[in-house]
C-alpha positions in Angstrom: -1.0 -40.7 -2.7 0.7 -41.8 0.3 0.2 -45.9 1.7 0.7 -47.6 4.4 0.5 -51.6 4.2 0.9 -52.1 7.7 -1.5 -54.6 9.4 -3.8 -54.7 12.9 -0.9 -57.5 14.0 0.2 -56.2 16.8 3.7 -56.5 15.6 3.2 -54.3 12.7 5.2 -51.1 12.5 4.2 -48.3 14.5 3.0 -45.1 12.0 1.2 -43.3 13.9 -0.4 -43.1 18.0 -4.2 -42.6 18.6 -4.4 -40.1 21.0 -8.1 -38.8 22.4 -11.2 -39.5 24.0 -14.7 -40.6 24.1 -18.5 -40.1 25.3 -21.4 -42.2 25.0 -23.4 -40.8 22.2 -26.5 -43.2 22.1 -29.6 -44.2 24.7 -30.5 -47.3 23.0 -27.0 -48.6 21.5 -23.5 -48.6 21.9 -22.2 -45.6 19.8 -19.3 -43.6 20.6 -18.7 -39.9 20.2 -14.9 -39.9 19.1 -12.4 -37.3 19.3 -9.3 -38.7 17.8 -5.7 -37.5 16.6 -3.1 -39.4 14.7 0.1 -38.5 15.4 2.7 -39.6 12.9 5.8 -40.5 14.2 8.2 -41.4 11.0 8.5 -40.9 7.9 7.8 -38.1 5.7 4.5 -36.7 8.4 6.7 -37.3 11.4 5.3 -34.6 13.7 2.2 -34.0 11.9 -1.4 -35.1 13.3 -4.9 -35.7 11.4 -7.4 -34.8 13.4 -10.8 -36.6 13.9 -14.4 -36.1 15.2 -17.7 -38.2 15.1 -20.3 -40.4 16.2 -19.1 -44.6 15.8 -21.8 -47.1 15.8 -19.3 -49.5 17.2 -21.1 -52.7 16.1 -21.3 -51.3 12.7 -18.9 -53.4 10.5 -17.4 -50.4 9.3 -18.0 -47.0 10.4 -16.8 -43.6 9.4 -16.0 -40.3 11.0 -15.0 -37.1 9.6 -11.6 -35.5 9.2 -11.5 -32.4 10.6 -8.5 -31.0 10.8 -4.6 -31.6 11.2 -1.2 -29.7 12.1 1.7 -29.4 10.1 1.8 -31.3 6.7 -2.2 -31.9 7.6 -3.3 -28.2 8.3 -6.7 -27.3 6.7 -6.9 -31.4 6.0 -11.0 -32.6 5.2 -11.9 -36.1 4.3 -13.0 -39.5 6.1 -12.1 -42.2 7.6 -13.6 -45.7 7.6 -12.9 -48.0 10.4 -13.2 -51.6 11.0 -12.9 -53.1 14.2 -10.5 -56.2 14.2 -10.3 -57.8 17.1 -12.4 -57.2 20.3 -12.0 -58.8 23.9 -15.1 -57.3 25.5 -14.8 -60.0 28.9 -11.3 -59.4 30.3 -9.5 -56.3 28.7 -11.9 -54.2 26.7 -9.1 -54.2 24.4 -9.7 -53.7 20.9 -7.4 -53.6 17.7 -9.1 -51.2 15.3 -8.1 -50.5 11.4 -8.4 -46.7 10.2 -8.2 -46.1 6.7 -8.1 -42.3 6.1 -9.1 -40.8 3.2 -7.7 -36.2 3.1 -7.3 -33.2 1.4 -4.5 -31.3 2.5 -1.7 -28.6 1.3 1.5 -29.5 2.0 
């Protein structure tokens, strides 16, 4: 089992980039259809990427999306991921700081 106790600060170390895109997925609310990579950039899954897609309810307190897929040390990864958004400026920026905990299978 690998951790990571970096926080949403900002400051925190960098682990890994979010790299993807989204479409609305929803008439009558704001859900999200996500397609996401993580792409590690140190440590022992430098290189590697977990791949995600799904729908996000994004006023859902936490929401999850399915792992499905990787490269390198992630290759034929499955599992899920829960987020939680922590902070959300929705007037000026449409910034948000979002926390992914990622639960996969892999071989590695």
């Amino acid at each position: 089992m690998v951790k990571n106790n970096s926080g949403p600060e900002l400051s925190s170390e960098l682990v890994a980039r979010a790299q993807g895109f989204y479409a609305s997925a929803a008439q009558k609310e704001l859900s999200k259809l996500m397609v996401q990579n993580f792409a590690f950039v140190q440590g022992q899954f430098n290189g590697s990427t977990i791949s995600l897609l799904g729908r996000n309810s994004i006023f859902n307190k936490v929401r999850e999306l399915p792992v499905v897929g990787g490269s390198g040390a992630f290759r034929f990864a499955r599992g899920y991921a829960e987020a939680t958004t922590h902070t959300f400026d929705g007037t000026t920026t449409g910034d948000a700081t979002v926390e992914y905990n990622i639960y996969v299978l892999h071989y590695y």
